[in-house]
C-alpha positions in Angstrom: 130.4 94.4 97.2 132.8 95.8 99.8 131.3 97.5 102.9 127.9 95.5 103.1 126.9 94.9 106.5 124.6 91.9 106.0 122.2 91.3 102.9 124.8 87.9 102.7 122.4 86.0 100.4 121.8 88.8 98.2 125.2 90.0 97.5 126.0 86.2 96.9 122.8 86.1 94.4 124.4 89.9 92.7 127.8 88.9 92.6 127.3 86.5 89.6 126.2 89.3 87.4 128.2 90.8 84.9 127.0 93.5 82.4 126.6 90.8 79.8 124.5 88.3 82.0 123.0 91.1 84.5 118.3 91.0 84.1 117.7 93.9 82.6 115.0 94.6 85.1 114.9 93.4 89.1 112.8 94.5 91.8 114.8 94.8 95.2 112.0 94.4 97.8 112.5 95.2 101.5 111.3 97.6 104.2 112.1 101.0 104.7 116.1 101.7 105.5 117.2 98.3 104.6 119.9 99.6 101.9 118.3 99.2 98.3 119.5 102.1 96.9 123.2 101.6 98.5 123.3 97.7 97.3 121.9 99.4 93.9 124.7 101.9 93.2 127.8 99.8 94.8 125.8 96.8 92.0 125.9 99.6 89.4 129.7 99.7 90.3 130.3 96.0 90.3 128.7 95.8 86.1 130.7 98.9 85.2 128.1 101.0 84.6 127.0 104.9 86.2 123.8 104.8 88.9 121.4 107.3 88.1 118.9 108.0 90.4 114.8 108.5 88.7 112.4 110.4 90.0 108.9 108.3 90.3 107.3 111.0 88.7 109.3 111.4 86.0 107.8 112.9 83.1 107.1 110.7 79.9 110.0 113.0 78.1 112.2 112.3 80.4 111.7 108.8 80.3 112.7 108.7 77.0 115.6 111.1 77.3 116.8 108.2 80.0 116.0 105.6 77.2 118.0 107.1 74.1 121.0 108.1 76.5 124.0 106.2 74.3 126.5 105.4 77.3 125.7 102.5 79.8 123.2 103.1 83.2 121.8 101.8 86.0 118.4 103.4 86.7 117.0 103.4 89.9 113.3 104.0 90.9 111.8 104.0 93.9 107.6 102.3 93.9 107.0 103.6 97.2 103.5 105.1 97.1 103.6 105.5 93.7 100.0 105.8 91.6 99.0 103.3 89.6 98.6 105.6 86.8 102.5 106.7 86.8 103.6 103.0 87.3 102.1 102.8 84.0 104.5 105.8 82.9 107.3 103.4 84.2 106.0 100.7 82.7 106.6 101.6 79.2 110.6 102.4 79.7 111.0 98.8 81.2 108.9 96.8 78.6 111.6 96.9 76.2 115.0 98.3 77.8 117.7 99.5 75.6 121.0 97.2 75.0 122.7 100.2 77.4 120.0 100.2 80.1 119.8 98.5 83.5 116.5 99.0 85.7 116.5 98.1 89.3 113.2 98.8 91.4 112.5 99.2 94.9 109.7 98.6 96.7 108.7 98.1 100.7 106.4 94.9 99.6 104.9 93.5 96.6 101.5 94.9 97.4 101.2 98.5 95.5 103.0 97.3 92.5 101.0 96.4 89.2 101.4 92.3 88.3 102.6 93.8 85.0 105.4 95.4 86.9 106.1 92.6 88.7 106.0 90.0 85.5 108.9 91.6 83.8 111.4 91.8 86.8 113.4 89.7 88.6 112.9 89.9 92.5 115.6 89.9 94.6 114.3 90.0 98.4 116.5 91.6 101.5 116.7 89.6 104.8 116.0 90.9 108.0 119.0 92.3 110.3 120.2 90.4 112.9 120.4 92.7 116.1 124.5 92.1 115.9 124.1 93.8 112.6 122.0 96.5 113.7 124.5 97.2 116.1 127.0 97.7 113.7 125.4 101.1 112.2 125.8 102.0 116.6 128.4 105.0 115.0 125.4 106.4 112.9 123.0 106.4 116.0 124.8 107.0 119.0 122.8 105.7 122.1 121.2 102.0 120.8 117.8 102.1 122.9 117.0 98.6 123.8 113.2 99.7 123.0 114.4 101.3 119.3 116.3 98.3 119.2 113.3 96.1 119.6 111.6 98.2 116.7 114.0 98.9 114.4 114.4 96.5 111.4 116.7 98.3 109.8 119.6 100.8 109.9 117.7 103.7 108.0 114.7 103.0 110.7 117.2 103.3 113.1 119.0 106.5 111.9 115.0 107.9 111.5 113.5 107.0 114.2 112.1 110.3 116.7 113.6 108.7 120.1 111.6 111.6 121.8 108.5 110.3 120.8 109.3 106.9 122.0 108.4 106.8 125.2 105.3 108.4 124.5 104.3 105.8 122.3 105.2 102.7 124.1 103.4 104.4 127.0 100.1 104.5 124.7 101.0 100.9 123.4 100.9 99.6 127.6 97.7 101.3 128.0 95.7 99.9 124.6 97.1 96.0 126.1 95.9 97.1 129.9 93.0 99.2 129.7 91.6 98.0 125.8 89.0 95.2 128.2 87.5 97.9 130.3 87.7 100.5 127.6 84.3 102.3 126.1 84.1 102.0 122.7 84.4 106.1 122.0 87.4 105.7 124.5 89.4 103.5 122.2 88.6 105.3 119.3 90.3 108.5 120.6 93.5 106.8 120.5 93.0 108.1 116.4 93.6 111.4 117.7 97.3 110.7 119.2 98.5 109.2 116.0 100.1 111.0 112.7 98.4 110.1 110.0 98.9 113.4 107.7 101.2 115.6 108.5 101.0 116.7 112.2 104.3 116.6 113.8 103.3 116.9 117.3 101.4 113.6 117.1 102.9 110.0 117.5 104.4 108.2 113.9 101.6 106.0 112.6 104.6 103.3 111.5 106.3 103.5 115.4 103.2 102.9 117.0 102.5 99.7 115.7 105.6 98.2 115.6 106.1 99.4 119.4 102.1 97.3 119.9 103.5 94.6 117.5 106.5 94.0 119.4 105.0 95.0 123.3 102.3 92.7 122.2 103.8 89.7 121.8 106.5 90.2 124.6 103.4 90.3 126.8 101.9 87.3 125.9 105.1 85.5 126.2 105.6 86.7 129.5 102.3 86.4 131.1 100.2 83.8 128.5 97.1 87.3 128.1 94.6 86.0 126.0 94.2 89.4 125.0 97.8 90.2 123.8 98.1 87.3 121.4 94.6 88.0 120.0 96.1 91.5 118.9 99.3 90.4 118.4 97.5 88.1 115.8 95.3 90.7 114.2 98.2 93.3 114.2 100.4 90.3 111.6 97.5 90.1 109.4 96.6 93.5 108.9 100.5 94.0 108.3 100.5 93.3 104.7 98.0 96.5 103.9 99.7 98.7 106.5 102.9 98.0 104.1 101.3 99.5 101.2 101.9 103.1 101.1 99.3 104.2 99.4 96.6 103.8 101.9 94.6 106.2 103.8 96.0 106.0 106.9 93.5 107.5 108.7 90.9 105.0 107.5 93.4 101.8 108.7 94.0 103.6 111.3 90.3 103.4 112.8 89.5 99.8 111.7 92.4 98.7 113.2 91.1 100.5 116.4 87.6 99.4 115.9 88.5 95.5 114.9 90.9 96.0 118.6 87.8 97.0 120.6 86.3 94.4 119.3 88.8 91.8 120.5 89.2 93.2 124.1 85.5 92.6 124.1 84.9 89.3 123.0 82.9 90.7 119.9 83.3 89.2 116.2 85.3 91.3 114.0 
């Protein structure tokens, strides 16, 4: 696969697959931006075969259009935040795939997908961008913030990522690890109001601020040994997992993760 900038052990892993030996079904997993549907169509290219790219809400009878088309495809479908109820829809066009059909899924996690999803494919997981990578996409971005830098995963983050809103949020991130021990309780909870978790653009993105905390966290603890920092650098990890699945309220998360923080500051049990 020409023009890959890293995903190494996965084009390695894809490169074996022809249209005769290729799963019928695989589940690319990885977070957002990380080049699943480009790796998807240049694969599509590699088994001869034309990429077509499915809605997730695709209706039953277009499903089955998809399924009875007589000339060879590579159907792509993004899980993200998609309802139990319409991966059941998707279900039924991957239980038995046609002899001209390829499926490839793509999901930010595991967590979200039905296990009966998950039984029939074969996963293929994308590593993590080295920051020599991430520099390679510099064209697509212009200026490489250090701090963006620091935050950024992946290239698609990168190219997404609201650099005015940056500041702002690491500037909320220093105050949560400074001010979070002599903090009231209503105090930390009004951090909720700062943070986007709907659709109000003048707020700070749910997803930057706690990768900026994540990241400020830890770099805090490393450089000064806080007690504090590595406590929510700790809680921040495991709460990751459910953050990752797109179909929580965020709001809700949003608040326990502020009340379970308060908590820490404060010695309390969580």
């Amino acid at each position: 696969m020409k023009g890959v900038v890293g995903q190494s052990k996965l084009v390695q892993e894809l490169s074996r697959y022809t249209a005769q030996n290729a799963p019928k079904t695989m589940l690319f997993i990885g977070p957002y931006g990380c080049g699943k549907t480009t790796i998807a169509s240049k694969f599509a290219e590699q088994i001869g075969v034309d990429f077509v790219n499915v809605p997730a809400d695709a209706s039953a009878e277009q499903l089955l259009e998809y399924y009875r088309h007589p000339l060879p495809r590579l159907y792509f479908i993004r899980l993200v935040g998609v309802s139990e109820k319409q991966q059941n829809k998707l279900l039924k066009f991957i239980e038995e795939p046609s002899s001209n059909m390829f499926v490839v899924l793509a999901a930010e996690s595991m967590a979200g997908v039905l296990p009966t999803i998950l039984n029939r494919c074969v996963k293929h997981k994308f590593e993590s961008y080295t920051p020599d990578q991430l520099m390679e996409f510099s064209w697509m971005v212009g200026d490489m913030d250090p701090l963006a830098m620091a935050i950024c995963q992946t290239p698609g983050q990168l190219l997404d990522l609201d650099k005015d809103k940056l500041g702002p949020t690491a500037e909320l991130c220093i105050t949560i690890l400074e001010k979070a021990k002599l903090a009231s309780y209503a105090n930390m909870m009004k951090v909720a109001s700062k943070i986007n978790c709907k659709s109000d653009f003048d707020k700070l993105d749910f997803e930057m601020f706690f990768r900026l905390l994540e990241t400020m966290s830890f770099s805090k603890y490393k450089e000064t040994n806080d007690e504090f920092s590595f406590k929510l650098y700790t809680y921040l990890i495991g709460m990751q997992s459910k953050r990752l699945n797109k179909s929580i309220a965020k709001e809700s998360y949003l608040l326990s993760f502020l009340d379970g923080a308060w908590r820490l500051a404060h010695d309390e049990v969580i």
